[in-house]
C-alpha positions as CSV (number, residue, x, y, z in Angstrom):
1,X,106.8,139.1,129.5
2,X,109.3,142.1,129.0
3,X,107.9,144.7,127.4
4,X,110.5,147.4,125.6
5,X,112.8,146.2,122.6
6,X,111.4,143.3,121.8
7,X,111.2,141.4,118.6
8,X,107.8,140.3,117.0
9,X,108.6,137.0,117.3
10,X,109.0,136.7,121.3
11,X,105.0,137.1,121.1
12,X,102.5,134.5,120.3
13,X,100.9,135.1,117.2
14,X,97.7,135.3,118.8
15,X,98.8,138.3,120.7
16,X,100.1,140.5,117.5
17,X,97.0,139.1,115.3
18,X,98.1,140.7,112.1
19,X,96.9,142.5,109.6
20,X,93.5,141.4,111.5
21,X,94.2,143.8,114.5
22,X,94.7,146.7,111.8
23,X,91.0,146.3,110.3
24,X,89.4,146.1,113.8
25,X,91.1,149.0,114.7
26,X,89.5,150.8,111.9
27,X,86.3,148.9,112.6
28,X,86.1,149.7,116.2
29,X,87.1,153.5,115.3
30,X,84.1,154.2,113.3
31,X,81.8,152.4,115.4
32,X,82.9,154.6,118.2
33,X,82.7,157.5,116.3
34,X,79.2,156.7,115.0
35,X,78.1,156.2,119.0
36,X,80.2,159.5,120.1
37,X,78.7,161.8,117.3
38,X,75.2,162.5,119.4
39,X,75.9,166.2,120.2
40,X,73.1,165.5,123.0
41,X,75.8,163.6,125.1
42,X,78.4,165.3,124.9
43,X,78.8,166.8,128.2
44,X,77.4,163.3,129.8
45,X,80.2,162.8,132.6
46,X,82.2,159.6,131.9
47,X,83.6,157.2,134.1
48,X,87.7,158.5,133.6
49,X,86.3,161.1,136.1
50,X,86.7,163.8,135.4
51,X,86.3,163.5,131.9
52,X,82.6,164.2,129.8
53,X,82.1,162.0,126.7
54,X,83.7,164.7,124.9
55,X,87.2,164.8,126.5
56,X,87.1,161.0,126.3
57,X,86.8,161.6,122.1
58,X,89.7,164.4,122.8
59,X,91.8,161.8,124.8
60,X,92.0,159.0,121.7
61,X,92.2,161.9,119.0
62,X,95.4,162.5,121.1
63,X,96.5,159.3,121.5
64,X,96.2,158.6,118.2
65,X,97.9,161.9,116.9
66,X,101.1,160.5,120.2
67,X,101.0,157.2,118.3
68,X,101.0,158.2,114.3
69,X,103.8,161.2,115.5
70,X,105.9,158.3,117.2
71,X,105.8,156.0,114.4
72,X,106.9,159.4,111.9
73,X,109.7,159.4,114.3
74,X,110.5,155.8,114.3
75,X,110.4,155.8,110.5
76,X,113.2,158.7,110.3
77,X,115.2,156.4,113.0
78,X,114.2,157.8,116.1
79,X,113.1,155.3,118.9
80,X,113.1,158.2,121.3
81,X,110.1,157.6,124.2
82,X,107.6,159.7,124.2
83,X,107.9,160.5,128.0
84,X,108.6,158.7,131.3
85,X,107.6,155.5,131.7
86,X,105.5,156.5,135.0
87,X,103.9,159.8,132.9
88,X,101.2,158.3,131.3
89,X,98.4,159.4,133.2
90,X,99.5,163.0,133.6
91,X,100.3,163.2,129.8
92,X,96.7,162.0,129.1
93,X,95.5,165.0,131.3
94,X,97.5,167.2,130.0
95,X,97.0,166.3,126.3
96,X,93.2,166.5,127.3
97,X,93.4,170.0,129.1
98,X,95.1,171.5,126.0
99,X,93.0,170.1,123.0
100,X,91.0,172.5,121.3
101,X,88.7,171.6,118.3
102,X,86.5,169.0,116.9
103,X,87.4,165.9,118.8
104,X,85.4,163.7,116.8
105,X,87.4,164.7,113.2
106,X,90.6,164.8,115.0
107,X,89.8,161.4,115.9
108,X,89.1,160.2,113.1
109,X,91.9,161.7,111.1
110,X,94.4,160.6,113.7
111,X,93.2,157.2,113.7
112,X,93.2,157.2,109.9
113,X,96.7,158.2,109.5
114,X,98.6,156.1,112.5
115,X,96.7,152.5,111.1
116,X,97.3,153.8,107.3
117,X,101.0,154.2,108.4
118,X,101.5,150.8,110.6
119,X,99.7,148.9,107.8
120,X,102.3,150.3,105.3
121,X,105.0,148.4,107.1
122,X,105.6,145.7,108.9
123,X,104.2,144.2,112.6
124,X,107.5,143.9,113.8
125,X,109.3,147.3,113.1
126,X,109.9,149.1,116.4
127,X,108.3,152.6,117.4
128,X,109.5,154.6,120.4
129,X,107.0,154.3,123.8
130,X,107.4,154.9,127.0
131,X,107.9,151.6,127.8
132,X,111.1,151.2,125.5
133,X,111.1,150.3,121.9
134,X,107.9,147.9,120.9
135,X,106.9,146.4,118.2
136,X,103.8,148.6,115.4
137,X,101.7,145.4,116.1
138,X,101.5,145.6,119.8
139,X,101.2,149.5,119.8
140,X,97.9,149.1,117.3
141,X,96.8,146.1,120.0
142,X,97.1,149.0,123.0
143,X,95.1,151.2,120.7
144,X,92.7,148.7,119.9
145,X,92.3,148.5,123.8
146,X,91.9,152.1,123.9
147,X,89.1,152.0,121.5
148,X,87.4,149.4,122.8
149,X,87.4,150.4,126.1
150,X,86.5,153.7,125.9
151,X,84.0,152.9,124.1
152,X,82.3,150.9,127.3
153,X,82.9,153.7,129.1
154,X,80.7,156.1,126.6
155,X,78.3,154.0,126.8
156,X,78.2,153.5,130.6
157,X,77.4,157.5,130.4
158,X,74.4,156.9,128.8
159,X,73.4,154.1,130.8
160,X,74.2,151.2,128.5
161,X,77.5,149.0,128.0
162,X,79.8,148.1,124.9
163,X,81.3,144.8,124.3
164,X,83.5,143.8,120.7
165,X,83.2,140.9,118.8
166,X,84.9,137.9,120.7
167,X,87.8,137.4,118.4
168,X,88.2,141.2,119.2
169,X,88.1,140.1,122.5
170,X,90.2,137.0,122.5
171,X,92.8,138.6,120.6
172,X,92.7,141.6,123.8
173,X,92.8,138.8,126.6
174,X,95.8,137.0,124.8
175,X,97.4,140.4,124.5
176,X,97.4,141.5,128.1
177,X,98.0,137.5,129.4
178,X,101.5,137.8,127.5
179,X,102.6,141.2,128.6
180,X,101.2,141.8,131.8
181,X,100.6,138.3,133.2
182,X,96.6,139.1,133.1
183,X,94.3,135.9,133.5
184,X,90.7,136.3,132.6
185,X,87.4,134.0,134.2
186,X,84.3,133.4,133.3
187,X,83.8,136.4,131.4
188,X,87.1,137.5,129.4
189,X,85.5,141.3,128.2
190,X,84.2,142.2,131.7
191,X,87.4,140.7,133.4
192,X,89.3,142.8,131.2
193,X,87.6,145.9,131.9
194,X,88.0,145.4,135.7
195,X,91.8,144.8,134.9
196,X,92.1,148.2,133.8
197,X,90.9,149.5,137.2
198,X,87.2,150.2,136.5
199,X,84.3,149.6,138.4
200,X,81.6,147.9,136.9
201,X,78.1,148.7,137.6
């Protein structure tokens, strides 16, 4: 399915589960937080090599702060992208490389004020990304993705594993079948973590 300026209703509702995806955002932000807080692992190298557990708390605090800045944009009438469409990965280094404070508050407060703002409005209203124009509700599902993710890969530096609920889960599969053609197997949450390139161990 295209993704870029796109209405709400070319998506399944499964895929733009709303408000739902807006309290397990919040949900799955806290619980992250609460597992990032141990000052003790810090510096523990995570799997986005080569990030620590810290720089991984710094890359969503910045993500967040991208996503909450682009929907203050979007809400003044600006649909503008962020950056290419093939910059992603350099503009996560970058942003990582240049943060400088507590990554954990940032987090948090960034988190706070994006879902705050999305849940203001409506699923459907359009928000500048790379991508092209897309709808709030899929832009809290990628950050729901991000969340929950990351938070595997935290936990994979201190030799353990994350999973999310299942409808957390479901709601993620059903996301990525509709945009990027994903299809999960036996096991939709580790399927989906080896979609986004990592190795599991």
């Amino acid at each position: 399915m295209k993704v870029g300026s796109v209405a709400i209703s070319d998506y399944p509702p499964a895929v733009i589960p709303w408000p739902a995806a807006l309290d397990w955002s919040a949900a799955e932000s806290r619980s992250y937080l609460a597992a990032a807080s141990d000052p003790a692992v810090q510096g523990h190298p995570a799997r986005c090599s080569p990030w620590t557990v810290r720089d991984l708390t710094a890359h969503l605090a910045a993500t967040f702060q991208r996503f909450a800045d682009q929907l203050d944009k979007a809400n003044a009438g600006d649909l503008t992208a962020p950056f290419e469409p093939g910059d992603l990965s350099r503009q996560n280094r970058r942003a990582v490389g240049l943060f400088r404070g507590d990554p954990a508050q940032a987090l948090s407060g960034q988190a706070t004020r994006f879902l705050r703002q999305a849940r203001r409005g409506q699923a459907g209203q359009l928000m500048g990304h790379q991508r092209g124009p897309v709808p709030v509700g899929l832009q809290v599902m990628w950050g729901l993705s991000e969340l929950t993710v990351h938070h595997d890969d935290l936990a994979h530096a201190i030799g353990s594993s994350y999973r999310p609920g299942d409808s957390i889960v479901a709601a993620l599969v059903a996301m990525k079948e509709a945009v990027d053609g994903f299809e999960a197997g036996d096991d939709p949450w580790l399927d989906y973590l080896r979609s986004t390139g990592r190795l599991l161990t």
